[in-house]
MARLUMTI-36262 format. One record per residue (C-alpha): x negated, y, z. Coordinates in steps of 0.5 Angstrom, whole numbers. Last residue first. Example, Ala and Ser with C-alpha at 12.3 -4.5 7.8 and 13.67 -1.06 7.14 Angstrom:
2
  east north    up
   -27    -2    14
   -25    -9    16
END
This chain:
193
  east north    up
    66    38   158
    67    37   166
    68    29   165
    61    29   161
    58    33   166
    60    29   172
    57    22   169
    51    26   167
    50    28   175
    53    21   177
    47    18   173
    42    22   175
    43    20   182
    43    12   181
    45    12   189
    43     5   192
    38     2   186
    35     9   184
    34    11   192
    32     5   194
    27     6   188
    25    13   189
    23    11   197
    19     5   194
    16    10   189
    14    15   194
    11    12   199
     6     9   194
     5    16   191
     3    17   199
    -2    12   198
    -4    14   191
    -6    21   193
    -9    19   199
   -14    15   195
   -15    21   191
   -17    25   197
   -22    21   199
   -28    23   195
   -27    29   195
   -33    32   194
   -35    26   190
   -43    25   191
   -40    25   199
   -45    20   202
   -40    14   203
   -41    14   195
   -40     7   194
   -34     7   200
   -31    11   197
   -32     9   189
   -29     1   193
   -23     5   196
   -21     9   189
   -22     2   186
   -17    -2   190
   -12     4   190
   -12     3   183
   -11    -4   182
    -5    -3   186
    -3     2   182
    -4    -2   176
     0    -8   179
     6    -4   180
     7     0   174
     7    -7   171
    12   -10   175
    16    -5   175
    16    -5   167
    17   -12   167
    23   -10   172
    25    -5   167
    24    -9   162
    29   -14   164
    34   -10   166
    34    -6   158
    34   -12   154
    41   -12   152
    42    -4   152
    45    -1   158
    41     5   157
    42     6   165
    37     2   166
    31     4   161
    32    12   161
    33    12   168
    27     8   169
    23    13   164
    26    19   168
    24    17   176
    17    14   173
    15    20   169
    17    24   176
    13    20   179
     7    20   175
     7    27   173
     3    28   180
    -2    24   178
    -4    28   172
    -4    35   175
    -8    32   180
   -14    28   176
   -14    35   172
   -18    37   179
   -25    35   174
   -30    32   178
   -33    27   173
   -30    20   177
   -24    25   179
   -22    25   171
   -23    18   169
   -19    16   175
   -14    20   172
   -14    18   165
   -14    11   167
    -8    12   171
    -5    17   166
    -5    11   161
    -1     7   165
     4    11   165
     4    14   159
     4     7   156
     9     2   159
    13     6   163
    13    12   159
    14     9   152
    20     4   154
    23    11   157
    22    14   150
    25     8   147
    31     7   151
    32    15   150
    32    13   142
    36     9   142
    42    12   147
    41    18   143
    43    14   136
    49    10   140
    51     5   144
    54     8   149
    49     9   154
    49    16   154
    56    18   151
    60    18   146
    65    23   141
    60    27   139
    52    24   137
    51    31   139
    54    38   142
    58    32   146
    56    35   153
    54    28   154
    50    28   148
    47    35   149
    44    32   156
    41    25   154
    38    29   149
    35    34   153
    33    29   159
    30    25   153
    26    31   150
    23    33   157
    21    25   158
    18    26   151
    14    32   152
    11    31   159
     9    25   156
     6    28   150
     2    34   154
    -1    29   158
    -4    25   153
    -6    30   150
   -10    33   155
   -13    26   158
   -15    25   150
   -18    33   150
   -22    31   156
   -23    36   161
   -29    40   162
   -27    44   156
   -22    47   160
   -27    49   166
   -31    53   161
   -24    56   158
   -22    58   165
   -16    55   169
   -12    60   173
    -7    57   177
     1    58   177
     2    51   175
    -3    51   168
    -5    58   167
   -11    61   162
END
């Protein structure tokens, strides 16, 4: 079986938890559908006649997707994940790295929904997504400095990786908050269809 190009055996599947799996699974399931939803919207092949952050059933249900992801994919993939590098398992990885990305989609989904209590639970959410991340970086470098002696084989690597994830959402906002690219592409599209 392969996940991301490498070849994982089934002995190394059962290894992981079939929760974390799941949970992965559903996250990228929905920021997929949203995106898809968003797109045969604005392409007015559903919901005709409106658009993403018109006040429509899409607009609905992408808010909510977005609502999902931020405030319970999110967190559960940190949870999941350090679970997952505690027992050894490089599924830690793999869900680390969809936290950006669900990140990036489910603050556009929030924002650009233009529903009324959009703004403020995307700031909650930020706030949240933030607190826990720092709460993570402060756990990854006490399991360090725990197990100076190497119990993890790559004991430091997963406070690296929440290092450069922190790097990335400052970066991801500024980017969100000064150019709102996702939102210039559905913008296009809809006037090009």
């Amino acid at each position: 079986m392969g996940v991301f190009n490498e070849k994982v055996s089934l002995s190394d599947l059962r290894k992981i938890d079939p929760i974390s799996i799941l949970g992965l699974y559903i996250s990228q399931s929905l920021l997929f559908l949203g995106i898809l939803l968003i797109l045969l919207n604005n392409l007015n092949i559903i919901a005709p006649g409106s658009y993403f952050g018109a006040y429509n059933w899409v607009t609905v249900v992408v808010f909510f997707i977005g609502l999902f992801i931020n405030f319970i994919s999110i967190p559960f993939l940190y949870f999941s994940s350090l679970k997952n590098f505690i027992k050894e398992s490089d599924f830690w990885d793999k869900e680390t790295f969809w936290i950006l990305p669900l990140f990036f989609f489910g603050t556009f989904f929030l924002y650009n929904s233009l529903i009324a209590p959009a703004l403020a639970l995307l700031i909650l959410s930020i706030m949240t997504i933030a607190s826990i991340h720092i709460k993570f970086i402060f756990k990854a470098r006490k399991i360090n400095m725990e197990n100076e002696k190497g119990l993890y084989a790559s004991r430091e690597q997963y406070e690296v990786t929440l290092k450069y994830l922190s790097a990335y959402y400052i970066l991801l906002l500024a980017l969100l908050v000064s150019f709102d690219p996702l939102y210039q592409v559905f913008f296009w599209i809809r006037l090009h269809t």
